[in-house]
mmCIF file of the N, C-alpha and C atoms, coordinates in Angstrom:
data_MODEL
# 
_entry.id   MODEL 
# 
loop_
_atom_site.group_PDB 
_atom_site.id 
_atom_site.type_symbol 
_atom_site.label_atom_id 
_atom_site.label_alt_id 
_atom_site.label_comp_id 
_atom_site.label_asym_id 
_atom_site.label_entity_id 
_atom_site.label_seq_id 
_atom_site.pdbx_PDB_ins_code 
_atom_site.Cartn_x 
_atom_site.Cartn_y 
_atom_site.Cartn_z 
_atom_site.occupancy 
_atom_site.B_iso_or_equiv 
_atom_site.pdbx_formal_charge 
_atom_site.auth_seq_id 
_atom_site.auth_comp_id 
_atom_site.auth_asym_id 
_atom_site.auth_atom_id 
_atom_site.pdbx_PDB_model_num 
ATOM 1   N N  . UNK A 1 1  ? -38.708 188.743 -70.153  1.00 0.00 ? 1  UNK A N  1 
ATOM 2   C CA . UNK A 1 1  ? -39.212 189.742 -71.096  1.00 0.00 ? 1  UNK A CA 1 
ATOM 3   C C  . UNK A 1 1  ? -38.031 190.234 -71.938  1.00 0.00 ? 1  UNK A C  1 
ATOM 4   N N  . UNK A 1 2  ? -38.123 189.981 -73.365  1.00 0.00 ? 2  UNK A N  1 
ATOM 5   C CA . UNK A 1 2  ? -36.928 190.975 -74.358  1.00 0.00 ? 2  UNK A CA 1 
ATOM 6   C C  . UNK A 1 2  ? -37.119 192.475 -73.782  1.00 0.00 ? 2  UNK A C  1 
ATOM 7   N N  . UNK A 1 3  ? -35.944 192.711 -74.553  1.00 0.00 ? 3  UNK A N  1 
ATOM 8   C CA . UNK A 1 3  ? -35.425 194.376 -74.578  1.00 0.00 ? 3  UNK A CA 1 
ATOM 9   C C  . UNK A 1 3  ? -36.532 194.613 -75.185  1.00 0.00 ? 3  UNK A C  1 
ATOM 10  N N  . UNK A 1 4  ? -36.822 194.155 -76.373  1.00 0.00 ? 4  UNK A N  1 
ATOM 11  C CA . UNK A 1 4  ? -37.928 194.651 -77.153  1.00 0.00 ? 4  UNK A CA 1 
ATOM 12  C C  . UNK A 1 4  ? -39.484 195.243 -76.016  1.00 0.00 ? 4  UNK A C  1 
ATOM 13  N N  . UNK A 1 5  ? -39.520 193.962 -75.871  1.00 0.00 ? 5  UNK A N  1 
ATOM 14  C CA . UNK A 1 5  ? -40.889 193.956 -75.145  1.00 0.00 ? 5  UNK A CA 1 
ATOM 15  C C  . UNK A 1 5  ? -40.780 194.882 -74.169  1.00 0.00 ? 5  UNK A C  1 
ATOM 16  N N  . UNK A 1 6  ? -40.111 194.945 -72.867  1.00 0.00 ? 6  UNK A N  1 
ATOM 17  C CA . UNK A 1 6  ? -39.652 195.923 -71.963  1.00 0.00 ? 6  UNK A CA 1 
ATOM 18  C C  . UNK A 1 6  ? -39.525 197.254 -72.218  1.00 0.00 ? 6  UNK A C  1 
ATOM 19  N N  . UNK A 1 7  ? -38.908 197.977 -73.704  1.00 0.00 ? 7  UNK A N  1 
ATOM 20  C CA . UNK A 1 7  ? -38.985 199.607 -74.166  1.00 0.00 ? 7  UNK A CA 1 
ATOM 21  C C  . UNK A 1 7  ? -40.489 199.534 -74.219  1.00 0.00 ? 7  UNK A C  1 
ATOM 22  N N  . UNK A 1 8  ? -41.118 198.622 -75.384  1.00 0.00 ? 8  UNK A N  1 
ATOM 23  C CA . UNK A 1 8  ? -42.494 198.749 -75.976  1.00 0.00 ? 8  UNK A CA 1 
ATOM 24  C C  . UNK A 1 8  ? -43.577 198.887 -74.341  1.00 0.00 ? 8  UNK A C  1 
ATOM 25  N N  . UNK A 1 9  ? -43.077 198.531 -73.412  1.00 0.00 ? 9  UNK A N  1 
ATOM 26  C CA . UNK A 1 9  ? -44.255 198.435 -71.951  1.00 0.00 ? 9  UNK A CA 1 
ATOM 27  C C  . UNK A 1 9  ? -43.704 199.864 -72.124  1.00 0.00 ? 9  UNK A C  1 
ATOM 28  N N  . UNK A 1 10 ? -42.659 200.072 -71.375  1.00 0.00 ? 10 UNK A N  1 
ATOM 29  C CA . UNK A 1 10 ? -42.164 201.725 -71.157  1.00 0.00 ? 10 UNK A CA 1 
ATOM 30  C C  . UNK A 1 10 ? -42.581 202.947 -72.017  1.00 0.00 ? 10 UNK A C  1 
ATOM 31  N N  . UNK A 1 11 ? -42.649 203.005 -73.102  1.00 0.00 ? 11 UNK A N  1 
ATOM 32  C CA . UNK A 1 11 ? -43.502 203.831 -73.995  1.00 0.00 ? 11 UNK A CA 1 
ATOM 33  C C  . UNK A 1 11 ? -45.309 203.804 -74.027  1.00 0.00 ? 11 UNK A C  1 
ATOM 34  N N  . UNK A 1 12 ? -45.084 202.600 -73.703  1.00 0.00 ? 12 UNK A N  1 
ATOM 35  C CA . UNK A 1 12 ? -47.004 202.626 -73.607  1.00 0.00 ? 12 UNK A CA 1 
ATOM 36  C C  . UNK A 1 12 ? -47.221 203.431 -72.435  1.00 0.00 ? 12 UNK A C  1 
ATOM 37  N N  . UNK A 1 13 ? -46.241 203.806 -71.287  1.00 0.00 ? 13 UNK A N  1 
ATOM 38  C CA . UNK A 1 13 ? -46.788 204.423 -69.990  1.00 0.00 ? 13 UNK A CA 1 
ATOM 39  C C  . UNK A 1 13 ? -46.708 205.684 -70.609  1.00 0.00 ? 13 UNK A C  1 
ATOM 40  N N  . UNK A 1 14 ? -46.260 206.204 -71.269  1.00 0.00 ? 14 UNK A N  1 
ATOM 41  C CA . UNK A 1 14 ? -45.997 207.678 -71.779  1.00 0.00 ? 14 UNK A CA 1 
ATOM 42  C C  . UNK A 1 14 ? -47.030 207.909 -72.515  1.00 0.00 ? 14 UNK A C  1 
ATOM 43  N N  . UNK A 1 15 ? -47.707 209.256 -71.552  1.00 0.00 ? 15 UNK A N  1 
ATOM 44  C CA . UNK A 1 15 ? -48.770 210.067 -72.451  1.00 0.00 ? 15 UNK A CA 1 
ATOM 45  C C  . UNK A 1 15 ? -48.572 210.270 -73.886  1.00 0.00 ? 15 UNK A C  1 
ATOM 46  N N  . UNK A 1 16 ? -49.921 210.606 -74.405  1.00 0.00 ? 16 UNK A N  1 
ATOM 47  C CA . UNK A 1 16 ? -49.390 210.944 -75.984  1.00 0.00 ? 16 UNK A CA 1 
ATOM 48  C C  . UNK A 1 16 ? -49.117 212.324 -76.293  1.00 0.00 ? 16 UNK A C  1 
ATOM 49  N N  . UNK A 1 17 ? -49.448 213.319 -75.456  1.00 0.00 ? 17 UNK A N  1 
ATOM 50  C CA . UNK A 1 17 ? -48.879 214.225 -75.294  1.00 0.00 ? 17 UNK A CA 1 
ATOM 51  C C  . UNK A 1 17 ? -47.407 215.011 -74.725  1.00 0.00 ? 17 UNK A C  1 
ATOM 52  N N  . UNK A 1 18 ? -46.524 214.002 -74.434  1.00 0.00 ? 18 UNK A N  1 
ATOM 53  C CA . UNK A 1 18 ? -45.300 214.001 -74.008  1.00 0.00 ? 18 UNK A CA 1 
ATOM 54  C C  . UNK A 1 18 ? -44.490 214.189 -74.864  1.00 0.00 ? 18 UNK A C  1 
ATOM 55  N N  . UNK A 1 19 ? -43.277 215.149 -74.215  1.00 0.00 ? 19 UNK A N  1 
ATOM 56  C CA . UNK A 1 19 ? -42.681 215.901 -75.551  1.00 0.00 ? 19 UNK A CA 1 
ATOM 57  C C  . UNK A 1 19 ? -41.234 215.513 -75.685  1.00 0.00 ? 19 UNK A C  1 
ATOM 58  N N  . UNK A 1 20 ? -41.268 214.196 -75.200  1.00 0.00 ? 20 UNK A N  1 
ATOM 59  C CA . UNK A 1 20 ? -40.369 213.079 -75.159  1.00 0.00 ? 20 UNK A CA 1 
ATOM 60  C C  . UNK A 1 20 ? -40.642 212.009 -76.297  1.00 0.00 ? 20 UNK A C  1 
ATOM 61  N N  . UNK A 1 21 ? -42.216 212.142 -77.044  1.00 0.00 ? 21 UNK A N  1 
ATOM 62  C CA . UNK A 1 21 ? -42.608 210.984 -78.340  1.00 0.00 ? 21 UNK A CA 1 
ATOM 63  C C  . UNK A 1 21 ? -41.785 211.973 -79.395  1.00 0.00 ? 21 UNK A C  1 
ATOM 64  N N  . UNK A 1 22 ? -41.366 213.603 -79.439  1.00 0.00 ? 22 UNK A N  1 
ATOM 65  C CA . UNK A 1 22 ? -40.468 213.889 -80.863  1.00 0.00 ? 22 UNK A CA 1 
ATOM 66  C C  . UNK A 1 22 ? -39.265 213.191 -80.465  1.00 0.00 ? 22 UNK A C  1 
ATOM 67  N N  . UNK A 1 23 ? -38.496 213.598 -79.737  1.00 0.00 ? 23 UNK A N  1 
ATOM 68  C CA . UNK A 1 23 ? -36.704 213.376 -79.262  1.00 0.00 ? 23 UNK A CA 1 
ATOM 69  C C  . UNK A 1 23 ? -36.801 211.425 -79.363  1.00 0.00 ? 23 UNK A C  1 
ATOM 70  N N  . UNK A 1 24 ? -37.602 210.649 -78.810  1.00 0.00 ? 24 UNK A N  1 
ATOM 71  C CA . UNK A 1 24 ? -37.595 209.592 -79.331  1.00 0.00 ? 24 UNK A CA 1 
ATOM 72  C C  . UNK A 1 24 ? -37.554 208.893 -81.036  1.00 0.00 ? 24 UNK A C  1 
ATOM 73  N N  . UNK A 1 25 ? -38.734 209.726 -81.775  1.00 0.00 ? 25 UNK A N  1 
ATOM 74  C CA . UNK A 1 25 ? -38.687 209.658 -82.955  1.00 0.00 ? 25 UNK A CA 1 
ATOM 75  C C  . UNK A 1 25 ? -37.718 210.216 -83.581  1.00 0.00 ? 25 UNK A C  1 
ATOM 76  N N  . UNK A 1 26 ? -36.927 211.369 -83.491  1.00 0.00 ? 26 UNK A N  1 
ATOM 77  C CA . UNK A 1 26 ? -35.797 211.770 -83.905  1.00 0.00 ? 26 UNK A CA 1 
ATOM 78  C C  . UNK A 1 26 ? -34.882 210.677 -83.637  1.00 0.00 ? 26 UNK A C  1 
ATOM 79  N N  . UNK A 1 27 ? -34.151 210.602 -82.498  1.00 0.00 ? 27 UNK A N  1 
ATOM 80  C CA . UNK A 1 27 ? -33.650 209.698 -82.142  1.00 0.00 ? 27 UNK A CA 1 
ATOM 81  C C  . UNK A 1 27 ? -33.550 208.167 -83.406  1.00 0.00 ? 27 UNK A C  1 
ATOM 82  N N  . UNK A 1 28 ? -34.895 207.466 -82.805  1.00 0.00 ? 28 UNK A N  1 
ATOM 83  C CA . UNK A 1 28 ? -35.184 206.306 -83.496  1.00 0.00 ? 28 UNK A CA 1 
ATOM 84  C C  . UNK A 1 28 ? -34.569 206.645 -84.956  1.00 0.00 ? 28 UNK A C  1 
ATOM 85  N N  . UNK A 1 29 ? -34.917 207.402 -86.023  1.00 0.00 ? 29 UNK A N  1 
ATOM 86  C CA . UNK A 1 29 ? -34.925 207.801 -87.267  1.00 0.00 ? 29 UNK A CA 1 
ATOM 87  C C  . UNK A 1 29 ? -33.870 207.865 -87.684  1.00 0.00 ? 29 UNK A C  1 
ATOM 88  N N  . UNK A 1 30 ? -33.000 208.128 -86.527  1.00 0.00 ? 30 UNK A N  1 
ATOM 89  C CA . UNK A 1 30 ? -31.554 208.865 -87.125  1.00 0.00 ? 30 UNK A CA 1 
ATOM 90  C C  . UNK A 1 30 ? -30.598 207.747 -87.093  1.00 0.00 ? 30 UNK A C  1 
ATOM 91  N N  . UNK A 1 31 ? -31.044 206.765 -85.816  1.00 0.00 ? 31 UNK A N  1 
ATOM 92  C CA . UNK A 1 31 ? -30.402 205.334 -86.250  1.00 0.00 ? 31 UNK A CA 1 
ATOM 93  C C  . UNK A 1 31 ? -30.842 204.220 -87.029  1.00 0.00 ? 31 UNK A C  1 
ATOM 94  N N  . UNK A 1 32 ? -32.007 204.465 -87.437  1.00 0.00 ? 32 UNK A N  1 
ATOM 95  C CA . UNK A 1 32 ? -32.799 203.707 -88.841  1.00 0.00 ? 32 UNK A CA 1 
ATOM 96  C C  . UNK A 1 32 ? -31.569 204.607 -89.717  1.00 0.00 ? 32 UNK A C  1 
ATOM 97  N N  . UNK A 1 33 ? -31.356 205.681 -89.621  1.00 0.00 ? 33 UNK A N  1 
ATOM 98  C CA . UNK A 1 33 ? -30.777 206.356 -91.061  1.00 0.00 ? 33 UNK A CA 1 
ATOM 99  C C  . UNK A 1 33 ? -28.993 205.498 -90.971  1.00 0.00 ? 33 UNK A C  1 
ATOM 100 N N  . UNK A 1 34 ? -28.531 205.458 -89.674  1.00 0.00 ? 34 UNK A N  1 
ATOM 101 C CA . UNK A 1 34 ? -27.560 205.206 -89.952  1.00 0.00 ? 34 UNK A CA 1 
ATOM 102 C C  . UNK A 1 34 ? -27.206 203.395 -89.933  1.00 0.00 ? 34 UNK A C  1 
ATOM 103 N N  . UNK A 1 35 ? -27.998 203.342 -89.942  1.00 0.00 ? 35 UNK A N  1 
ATOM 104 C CA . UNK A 1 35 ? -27.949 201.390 -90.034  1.00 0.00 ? 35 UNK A CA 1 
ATOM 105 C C  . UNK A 1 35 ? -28.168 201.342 -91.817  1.00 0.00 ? 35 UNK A C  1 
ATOM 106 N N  . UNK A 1 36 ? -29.051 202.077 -91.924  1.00 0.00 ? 36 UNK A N  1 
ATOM 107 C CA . UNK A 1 36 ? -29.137 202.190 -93.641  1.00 0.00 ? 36 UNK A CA 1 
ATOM 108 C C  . UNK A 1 36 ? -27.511 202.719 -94.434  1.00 0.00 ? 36 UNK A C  1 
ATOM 109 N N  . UNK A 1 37 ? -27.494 203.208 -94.129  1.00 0.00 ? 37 UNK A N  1 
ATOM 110 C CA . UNK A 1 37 ? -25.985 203.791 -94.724  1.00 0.00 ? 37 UNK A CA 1 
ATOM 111 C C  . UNK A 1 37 ? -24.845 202.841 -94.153  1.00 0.00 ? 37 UNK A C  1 
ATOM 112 N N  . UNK A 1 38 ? -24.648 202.909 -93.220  1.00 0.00 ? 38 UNK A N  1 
ATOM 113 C CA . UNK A 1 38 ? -23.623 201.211 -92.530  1.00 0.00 ? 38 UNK A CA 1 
ATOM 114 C C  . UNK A 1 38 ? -24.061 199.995 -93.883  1.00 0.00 ? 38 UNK A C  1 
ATOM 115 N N  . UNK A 1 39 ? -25.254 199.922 -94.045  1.00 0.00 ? 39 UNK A N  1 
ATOM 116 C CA . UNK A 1 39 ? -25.449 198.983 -94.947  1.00 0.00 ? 39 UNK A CA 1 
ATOM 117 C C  . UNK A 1 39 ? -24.769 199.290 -96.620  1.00 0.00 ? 39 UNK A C  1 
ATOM 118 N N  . UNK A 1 40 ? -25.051 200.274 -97.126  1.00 0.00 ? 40 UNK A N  1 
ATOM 119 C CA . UNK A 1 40 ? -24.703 201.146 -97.584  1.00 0.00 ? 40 UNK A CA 1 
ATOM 120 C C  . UNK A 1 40 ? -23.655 200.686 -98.101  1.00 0.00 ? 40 UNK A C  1 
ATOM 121 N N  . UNK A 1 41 ? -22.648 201.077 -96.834  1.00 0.00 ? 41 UNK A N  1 
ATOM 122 C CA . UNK A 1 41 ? -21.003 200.998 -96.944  1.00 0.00 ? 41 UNK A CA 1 
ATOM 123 C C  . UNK A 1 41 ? -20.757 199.506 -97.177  1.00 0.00 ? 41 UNK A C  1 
ATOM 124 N N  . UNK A 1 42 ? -21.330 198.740 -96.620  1.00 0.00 ? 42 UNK A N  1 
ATOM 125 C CA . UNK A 1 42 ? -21.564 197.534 -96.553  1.00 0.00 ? 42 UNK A CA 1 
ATOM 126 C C  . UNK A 1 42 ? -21.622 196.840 -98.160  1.00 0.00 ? 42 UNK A C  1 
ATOM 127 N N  . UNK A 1 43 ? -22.331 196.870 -98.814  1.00 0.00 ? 43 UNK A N  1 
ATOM 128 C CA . UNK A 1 43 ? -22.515 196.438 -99.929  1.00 0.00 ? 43 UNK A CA 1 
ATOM 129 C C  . UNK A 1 43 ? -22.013 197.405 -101.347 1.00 0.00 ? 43 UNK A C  1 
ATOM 130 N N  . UNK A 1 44 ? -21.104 198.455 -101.123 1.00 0.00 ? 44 UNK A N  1 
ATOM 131 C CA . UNK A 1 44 ? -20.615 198.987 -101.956 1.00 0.00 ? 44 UNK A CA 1 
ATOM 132 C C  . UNK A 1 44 ? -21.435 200.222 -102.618 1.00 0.00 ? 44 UNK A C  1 
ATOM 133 N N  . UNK A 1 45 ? -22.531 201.403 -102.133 1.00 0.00 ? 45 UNK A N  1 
ATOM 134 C CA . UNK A 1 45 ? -23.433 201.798 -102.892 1.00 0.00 ? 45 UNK A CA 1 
ATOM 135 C C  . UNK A 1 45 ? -23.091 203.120 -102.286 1.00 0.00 ? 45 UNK A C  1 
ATOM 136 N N  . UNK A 1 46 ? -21.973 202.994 -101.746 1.00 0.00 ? 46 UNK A N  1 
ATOM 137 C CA . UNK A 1 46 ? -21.316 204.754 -101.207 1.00 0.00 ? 46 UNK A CA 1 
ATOM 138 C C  . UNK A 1 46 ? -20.328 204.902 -102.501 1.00 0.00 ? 46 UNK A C  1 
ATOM 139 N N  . UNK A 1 47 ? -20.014 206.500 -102.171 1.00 0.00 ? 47 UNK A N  1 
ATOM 140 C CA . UNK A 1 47 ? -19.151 206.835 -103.277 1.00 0.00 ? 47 UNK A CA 1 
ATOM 141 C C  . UNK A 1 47 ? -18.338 207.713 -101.919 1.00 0.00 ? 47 UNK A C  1 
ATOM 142 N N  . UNK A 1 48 ? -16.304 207.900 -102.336 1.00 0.00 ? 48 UNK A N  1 
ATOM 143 C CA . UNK A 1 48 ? -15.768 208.571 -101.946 1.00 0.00 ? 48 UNK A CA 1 
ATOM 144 C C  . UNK A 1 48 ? -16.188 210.554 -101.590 1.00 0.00 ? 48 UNK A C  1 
ATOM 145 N N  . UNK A 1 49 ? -15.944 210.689 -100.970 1.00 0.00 ? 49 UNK A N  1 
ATOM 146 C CA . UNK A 1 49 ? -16.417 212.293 -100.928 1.00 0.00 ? 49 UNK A CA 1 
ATOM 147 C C  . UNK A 1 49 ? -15.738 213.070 -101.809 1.00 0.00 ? 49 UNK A C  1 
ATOM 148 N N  . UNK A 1 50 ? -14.231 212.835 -102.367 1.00 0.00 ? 50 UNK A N  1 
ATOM 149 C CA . UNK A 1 50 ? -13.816 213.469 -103.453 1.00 0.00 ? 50 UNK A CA 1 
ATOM 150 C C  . UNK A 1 50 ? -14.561 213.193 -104.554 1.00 0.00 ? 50 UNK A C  1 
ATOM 151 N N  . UNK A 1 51 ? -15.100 211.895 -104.981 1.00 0.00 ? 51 UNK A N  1 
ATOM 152 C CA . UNK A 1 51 ? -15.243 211.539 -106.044 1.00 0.00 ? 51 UNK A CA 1 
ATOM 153 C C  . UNK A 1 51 ? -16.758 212.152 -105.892 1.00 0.00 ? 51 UNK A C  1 
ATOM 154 N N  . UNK A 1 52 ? -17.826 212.562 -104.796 1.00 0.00 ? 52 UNK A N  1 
ATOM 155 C CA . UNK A 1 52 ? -18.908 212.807 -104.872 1.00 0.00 ? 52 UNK A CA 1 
ATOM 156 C C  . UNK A 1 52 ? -18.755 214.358 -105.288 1.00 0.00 ? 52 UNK A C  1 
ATOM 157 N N  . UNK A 1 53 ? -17.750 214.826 -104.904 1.00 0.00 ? 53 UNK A N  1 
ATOM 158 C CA . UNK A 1 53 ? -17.520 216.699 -105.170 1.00 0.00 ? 53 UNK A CA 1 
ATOM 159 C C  . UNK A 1 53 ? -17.256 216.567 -106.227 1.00 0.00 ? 53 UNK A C  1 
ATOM 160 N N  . UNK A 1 54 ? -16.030 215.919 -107.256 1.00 0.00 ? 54 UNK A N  1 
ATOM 161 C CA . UNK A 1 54 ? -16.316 215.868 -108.476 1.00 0.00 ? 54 UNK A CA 1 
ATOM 162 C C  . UNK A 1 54 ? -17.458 215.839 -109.661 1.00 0.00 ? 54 UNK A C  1 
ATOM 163 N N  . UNK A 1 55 ? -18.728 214.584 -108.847 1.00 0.00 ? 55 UNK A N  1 
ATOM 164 C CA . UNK A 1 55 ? -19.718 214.177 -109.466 1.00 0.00 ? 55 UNK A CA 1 
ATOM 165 C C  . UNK A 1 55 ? -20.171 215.943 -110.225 1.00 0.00 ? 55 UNK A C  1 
ATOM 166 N N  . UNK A 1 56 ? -20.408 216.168 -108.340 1.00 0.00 ? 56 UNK A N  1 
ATOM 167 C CA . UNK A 1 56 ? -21.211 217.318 -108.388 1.00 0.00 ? 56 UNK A CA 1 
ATOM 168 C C  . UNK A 1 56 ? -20.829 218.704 -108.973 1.00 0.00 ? 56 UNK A C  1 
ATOM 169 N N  . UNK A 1 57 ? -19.345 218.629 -109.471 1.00 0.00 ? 57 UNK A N  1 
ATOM 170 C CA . UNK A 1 57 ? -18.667 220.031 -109.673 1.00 0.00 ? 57 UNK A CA 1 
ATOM 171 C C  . UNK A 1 57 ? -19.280 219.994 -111.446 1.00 0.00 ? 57 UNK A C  1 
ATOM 172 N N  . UNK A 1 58 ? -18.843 218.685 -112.020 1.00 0.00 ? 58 UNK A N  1 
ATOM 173 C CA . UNK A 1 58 ? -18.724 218.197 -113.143 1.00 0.00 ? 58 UNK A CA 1 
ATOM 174 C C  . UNK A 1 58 ? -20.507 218.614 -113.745 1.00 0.00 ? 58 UNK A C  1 
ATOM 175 N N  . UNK A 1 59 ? -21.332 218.050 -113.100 1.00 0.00 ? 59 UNK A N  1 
ATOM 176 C CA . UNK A 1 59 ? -22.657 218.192 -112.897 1.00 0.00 ? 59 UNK A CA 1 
ATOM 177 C C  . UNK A 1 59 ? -22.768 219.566 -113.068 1.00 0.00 ? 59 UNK A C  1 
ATOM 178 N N  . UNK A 1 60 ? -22.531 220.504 -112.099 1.00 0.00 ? 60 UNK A N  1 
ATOM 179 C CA . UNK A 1 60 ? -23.322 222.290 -112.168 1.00 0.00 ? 60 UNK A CA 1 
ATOM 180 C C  . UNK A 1 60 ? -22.200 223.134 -112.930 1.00 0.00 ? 60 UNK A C  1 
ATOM 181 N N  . UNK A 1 61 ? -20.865 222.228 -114.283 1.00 0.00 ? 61 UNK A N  1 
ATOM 182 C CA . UNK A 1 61 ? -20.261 223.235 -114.623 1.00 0.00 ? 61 UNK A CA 1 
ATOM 183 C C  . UNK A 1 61 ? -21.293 222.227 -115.990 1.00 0.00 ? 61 UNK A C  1 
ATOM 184 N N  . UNK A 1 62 ? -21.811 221.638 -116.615 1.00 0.00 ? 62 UNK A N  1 
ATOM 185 C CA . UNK A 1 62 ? -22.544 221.616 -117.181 1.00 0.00 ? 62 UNK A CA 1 
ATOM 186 C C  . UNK A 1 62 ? -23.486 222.361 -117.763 1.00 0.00 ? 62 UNK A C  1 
ATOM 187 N N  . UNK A 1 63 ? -24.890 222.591 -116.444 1.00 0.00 ? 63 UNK A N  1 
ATOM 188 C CA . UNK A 1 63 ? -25.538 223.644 -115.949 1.00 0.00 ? 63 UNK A CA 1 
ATOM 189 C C  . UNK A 1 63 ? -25.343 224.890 -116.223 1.00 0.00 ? 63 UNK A C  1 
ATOM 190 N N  . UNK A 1 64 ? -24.231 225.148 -115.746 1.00 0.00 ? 64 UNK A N  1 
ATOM 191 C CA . UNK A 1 64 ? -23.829 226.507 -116.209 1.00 0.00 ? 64 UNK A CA 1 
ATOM 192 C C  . UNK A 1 64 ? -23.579 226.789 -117.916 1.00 0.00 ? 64 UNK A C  1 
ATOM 193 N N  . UNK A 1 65 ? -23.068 225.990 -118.382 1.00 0.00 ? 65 UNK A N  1 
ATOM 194 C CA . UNK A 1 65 ? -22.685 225.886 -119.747 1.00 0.00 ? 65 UNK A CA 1 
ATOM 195 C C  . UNK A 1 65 ? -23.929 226.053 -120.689 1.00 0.00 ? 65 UNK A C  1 
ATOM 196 N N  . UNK A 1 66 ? -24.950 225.618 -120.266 1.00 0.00 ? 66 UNK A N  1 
ATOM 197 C CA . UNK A 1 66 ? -26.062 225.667 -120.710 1.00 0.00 ? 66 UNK A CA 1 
ATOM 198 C C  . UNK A 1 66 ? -26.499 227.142 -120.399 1.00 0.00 ? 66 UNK A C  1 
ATOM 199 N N  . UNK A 1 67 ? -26.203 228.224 -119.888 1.00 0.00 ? 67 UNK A N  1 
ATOM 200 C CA . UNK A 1 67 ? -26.541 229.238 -119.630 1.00 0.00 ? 67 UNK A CA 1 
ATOM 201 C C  . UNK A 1 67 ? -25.845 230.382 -120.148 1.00 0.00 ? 67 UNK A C  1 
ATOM 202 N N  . UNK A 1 68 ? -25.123 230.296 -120.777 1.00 0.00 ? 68 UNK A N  1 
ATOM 203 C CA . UNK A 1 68 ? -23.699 230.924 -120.832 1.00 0.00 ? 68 UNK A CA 1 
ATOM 204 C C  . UNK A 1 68 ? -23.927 231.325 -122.770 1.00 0.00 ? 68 UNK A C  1 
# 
């Protein structure tokens, strides 16, 4: 039997009322999120964190300018 198959039996024994199906889905989600972003980094579609504070400084002194 895969890993696969073996979790998928183990969850079928779990009520649907068990308050172990959120912390799983959290869980699950958060490493869907970070396999997405690994990918991410992976193919070039991140930006530096300086260069993202810039984006964003550059961005809301705009904003402001428009108000002013």
């Amino acid at each position: 039997m895969s890993t696969k198959q073996l979790t998928l039996s183990w969850l079928a024994e779990l009520p649907d009322e068990a308050p172990a199906w959120r912390e799983l889905h959290d869980d699950a989600r958060l490493l869907r999120d970070i396999a997405a972003a690994e990918n991410d980094v992976r193919h070039g579609r991140e930006r530096p964190l300086a260069e993202a504070k810039q984006l964003l400084e550059q961005k809301w002194t705009q904003r402001r300018s428009k108000f002013v």
